[in-house]
C-alpha positions as CSV (number, residue, x, y, z in Angstrom):
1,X,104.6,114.5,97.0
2,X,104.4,110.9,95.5
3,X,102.6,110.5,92.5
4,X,100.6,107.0,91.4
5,X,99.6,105.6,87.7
6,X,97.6,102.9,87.5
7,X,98.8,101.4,84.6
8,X,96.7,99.9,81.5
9,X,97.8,96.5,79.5
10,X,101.4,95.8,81.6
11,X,102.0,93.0,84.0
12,X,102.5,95.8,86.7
13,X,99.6,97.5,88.0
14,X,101.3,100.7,89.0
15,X,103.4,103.5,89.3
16,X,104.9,105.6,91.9
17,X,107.4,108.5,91.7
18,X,107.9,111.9,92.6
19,X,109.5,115.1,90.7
20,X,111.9,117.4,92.5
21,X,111.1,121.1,91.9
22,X,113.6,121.4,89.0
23,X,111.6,118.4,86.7
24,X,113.9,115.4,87.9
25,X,112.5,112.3,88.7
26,X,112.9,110.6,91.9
27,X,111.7,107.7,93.8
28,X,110.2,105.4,90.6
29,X,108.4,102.0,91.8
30,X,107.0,99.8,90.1
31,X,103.7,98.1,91.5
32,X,104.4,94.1,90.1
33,X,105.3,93.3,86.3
34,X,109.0,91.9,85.4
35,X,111.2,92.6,88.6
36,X,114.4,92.6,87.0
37,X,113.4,95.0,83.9
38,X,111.2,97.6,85.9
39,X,113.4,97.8,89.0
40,X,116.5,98.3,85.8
41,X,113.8,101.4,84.3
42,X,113.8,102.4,87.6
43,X,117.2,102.8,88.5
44,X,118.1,104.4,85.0
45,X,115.4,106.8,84.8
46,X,116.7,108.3,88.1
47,X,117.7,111.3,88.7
48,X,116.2,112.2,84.6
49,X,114.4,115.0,83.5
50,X,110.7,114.0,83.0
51,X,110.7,115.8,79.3
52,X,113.5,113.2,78.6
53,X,112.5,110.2,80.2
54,X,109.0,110.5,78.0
55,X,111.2,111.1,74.6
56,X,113.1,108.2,75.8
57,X,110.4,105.7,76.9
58,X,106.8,106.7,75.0
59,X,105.9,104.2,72.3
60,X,107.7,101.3,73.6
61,X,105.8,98.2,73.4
62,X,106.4,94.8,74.7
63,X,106.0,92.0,71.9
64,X,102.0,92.0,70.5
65,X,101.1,94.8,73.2
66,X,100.2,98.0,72.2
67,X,102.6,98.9,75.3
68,X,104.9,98.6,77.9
69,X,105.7,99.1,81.7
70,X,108.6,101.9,80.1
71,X,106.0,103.2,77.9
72,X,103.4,103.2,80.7
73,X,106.1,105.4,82.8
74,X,106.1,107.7,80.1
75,X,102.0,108.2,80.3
76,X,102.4,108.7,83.5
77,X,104.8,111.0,83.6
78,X,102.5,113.1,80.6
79,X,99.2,112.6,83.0
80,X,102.0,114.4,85.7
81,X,102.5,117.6,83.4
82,X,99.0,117.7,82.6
83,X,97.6,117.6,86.5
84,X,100.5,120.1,87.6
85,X,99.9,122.4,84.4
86,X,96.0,122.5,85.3
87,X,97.0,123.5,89.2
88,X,99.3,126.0,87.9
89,X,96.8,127.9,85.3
């Protein structure tokens, strides 16, 4: 089932993605913000293991920002593991 972020401080407003039973991702989109550099995120975060996609990506920022659209994927992907730890407990 798709997932959506609504990012915070990025050009883009939003996330979309899913995660395949084993914890890879699938399916990233990127709702506006730099075409070329979130559909290149996209494309190389594919087929990734969420827990290394968030090592990867979190802290990122872009120039004074206190964050990024990769960092922003890697929120989102946390704000995943949280929901799916709290349906599973």
């Amino acid at each position: 089932m798709p997932y959506q972020y609504k990012t915070k401080g990025t050009c883009s407003q939003a996330i979309t993605f899913d995660v395949k039973d084993d914890g890879t991702l699938t399916d990233v989109q990127f709702i506006g913000g730099c075409d070329g550099n979130t559909t290149g995120i996209s494309s190389l975060v594919e087929g990734m293991k969420v827990d290394n996609v968030i090592q990867k990506l979190q802290g990122i920022r872009c120039g004074y920002k206190p964050t990024s659209c990769p960092d922003q994927l890697a929120t989102a992907l946390m704000k995943y593991k949280e929901h799916e730890a709290r349906k599973h407990s």
